[in-house]
Structures are given as C-alpha cells and as structure tokens.
N, C-alpha and C positions, 0 to 999 in steps of 0.2 A: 505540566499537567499530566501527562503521560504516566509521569516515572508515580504521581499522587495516583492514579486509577490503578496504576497496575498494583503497588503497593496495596491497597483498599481491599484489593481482589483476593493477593497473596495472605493478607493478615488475614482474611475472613470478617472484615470491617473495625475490626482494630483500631487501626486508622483508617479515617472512613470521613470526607471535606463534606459530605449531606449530612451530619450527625448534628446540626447546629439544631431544629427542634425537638430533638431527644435531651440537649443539651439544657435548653431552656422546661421541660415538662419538669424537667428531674430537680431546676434550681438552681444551678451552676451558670445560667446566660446572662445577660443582663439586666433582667426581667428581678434577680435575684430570688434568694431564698424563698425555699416553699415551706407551707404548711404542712402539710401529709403527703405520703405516698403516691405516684400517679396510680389510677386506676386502670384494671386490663383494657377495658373499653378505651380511653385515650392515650395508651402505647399501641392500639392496634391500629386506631385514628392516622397517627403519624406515619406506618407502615407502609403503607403506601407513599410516601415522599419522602423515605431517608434513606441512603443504602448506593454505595457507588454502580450497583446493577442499574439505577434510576438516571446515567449519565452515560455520554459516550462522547467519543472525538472522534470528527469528521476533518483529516487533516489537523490544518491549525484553528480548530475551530470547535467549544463545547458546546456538544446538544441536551439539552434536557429533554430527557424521555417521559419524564413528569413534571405539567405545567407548575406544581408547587415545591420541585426540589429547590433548596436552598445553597450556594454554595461556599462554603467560608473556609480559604484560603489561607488564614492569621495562623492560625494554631497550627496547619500544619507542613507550609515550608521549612519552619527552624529546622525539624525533624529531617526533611528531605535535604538542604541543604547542609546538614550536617557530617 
C-alpha cells in the first residue's frame, strides 16, 4: 500500500486506488455504460472523495481522511506488482 500512495502522489493521480467513483460517473464501473456526459456539478460532487491526498498510512494501517473514499485495489496491484 505504500509503494500505491506514493506512486498516486508521483503520477499526479495517474494512478490513483480512490479513482473507483470517477470510474463509475464516467461508465467504465460496473454500473456500466452511460448515457451522456458527466455534468461539472457531479465531477465536483466526487472531489471531495477521490484523490490519494484523501488517504494516508499510519504504520500498517490505512486511514481515510474522507469518510466516503473508496478503496479498490483490483486494478492497481498488477501494475505495482509488475
């Protein structure tokens, strides 16, 4: 988890394990396909809970610095792992 925040930080959210509700507004989650565009009002909605600044490690241990970040893991160990 570490080596995921620091990388988040370095890409500039590139990669970025809070990115799962940008992931789903946009159509790509499992929610599937959308209809139109997200609107500016519901990408600035999510701003507030996507973004690895929104997380931190105390030891062995992740804090959410916002009660609604989400954290998914799937997508991006292959990457770290690699």
């Amino acid at each position: 988890m570490p080596k995921l925040i620091r990388i988040g930080q370095q890409s500039e959210g590139i990669l970025d394990v809070t990115v799962g509700p940008l992931v789903e507004l946009w159509g790509f989650g499992a929610r599937g396909r959308i209809t139109r565009a997200p609107e500016a009002f519901e990408l600035a909605a999510i701003r507030d809970y996507v973004g690895v600044d929104k997380i931190a490690l105390d030891g062995n241990s992740l804090r959410k610095l916002e009660p609604r970040v989400a954290v998914d893991l799937l997508h991006s160990l292959p990457k770290v792992m690699a």
